[in-house]
Backbone bond lengths (Angstrom), bond angles and torsions (degrees), N, CA, C in turn:
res aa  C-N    CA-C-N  psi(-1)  N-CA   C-N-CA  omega(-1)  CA-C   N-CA-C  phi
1 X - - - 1.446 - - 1.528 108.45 -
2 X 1.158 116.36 133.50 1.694 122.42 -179.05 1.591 90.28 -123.43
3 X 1.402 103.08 115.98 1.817 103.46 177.57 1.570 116.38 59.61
4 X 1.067 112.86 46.16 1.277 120.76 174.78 1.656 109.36 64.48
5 X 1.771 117.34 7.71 1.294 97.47 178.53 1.417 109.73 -113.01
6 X 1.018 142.99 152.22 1.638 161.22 173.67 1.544 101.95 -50.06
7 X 1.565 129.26 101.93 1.519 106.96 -175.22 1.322 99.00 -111.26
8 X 1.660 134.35 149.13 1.449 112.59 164.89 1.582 89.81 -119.41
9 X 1.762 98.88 148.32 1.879 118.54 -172.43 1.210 66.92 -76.04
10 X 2.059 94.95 153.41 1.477 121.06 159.20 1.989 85.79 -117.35
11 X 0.813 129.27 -37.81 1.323 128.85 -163.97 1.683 112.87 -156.11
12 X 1.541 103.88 148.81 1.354 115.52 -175.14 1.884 109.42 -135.88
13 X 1.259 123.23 127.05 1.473 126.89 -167.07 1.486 97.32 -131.54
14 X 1.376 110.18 142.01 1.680 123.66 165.67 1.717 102.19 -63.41
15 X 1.024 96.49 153.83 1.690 117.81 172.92 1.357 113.34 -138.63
16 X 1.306 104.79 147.98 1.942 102.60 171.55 1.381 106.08 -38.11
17 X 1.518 90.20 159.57 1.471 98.75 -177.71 1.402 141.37 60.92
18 X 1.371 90.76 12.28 1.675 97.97 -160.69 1.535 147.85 69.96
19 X 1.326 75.20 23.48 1.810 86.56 175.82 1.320 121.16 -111.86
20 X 1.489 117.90 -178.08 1.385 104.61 -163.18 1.653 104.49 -134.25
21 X 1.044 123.27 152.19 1.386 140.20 -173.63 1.854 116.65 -100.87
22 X 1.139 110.92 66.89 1.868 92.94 167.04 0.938 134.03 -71.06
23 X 1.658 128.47 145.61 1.336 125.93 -178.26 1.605 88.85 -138.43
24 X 1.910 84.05 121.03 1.680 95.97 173.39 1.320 115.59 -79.30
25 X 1.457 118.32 -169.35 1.489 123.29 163.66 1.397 126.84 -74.87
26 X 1.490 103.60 -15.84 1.454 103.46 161.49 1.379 125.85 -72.26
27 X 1.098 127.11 -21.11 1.173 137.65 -176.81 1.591 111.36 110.11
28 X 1.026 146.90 11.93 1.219 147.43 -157.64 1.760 82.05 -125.78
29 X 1.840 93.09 160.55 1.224 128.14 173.64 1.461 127.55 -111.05
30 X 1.075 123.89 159.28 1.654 144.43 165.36 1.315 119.00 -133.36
31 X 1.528 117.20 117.11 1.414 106.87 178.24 1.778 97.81 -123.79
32 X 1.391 86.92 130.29 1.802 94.59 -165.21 1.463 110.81 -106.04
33 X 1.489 133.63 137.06 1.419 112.78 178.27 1.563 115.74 -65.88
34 X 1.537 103.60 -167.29 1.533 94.18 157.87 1.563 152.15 -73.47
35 X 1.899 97.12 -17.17 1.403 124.88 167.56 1.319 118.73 -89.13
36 X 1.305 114.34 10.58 1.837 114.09 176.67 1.553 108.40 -81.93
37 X 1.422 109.36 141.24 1.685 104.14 171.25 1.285 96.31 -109.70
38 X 1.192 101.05 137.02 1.959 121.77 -177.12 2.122 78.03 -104.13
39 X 1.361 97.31 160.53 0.910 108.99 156.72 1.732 113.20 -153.25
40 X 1.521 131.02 134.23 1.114 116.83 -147.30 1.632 83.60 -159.79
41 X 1.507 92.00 169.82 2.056 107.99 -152.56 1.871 111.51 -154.50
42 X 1.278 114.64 88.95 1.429 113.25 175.70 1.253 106.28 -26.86
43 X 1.583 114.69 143.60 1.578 117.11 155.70 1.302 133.40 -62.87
44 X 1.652 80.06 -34.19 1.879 92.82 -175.34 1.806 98.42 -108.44
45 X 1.279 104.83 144.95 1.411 118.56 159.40 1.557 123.66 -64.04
46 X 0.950 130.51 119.02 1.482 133.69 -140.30 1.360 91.14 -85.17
47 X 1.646 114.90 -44.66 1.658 141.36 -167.44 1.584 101.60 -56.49
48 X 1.036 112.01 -31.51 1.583 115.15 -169.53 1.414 121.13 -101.46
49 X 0.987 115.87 8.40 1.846 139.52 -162.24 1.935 93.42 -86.55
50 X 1.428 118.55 129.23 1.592 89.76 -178.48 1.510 101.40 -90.82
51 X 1.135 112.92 174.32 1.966 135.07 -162.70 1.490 90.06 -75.12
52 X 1.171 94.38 153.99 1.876 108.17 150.02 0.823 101.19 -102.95
């Protein structure tokens, strides 16, 4: 959640310096340095997915 809203990454790009660029599905961006902690959470439970 960024501001209380639910974002899902569509894409992630290097930036100078080592930082990184997200682009959600809304269309909007985040450009994070290299010392930022993102912290982030699958929707789906990976554990519960059935096998092939």
């Amino acid at each position: 959640m960024v501001g209380g809203q639910a974002c899902v990454v569509s894409d992630m790009v290097n930036v100078a310096a080592g930082g990184k660029r997200l682009r959600f599905r809304s269309g909007e961006s985040f450009t994070m340095c290299r010392t930022t902690v993102l912290w982030a959470a699958r929707r789906v439970n990976p554990r519960r997915l059935p096998r092939r």
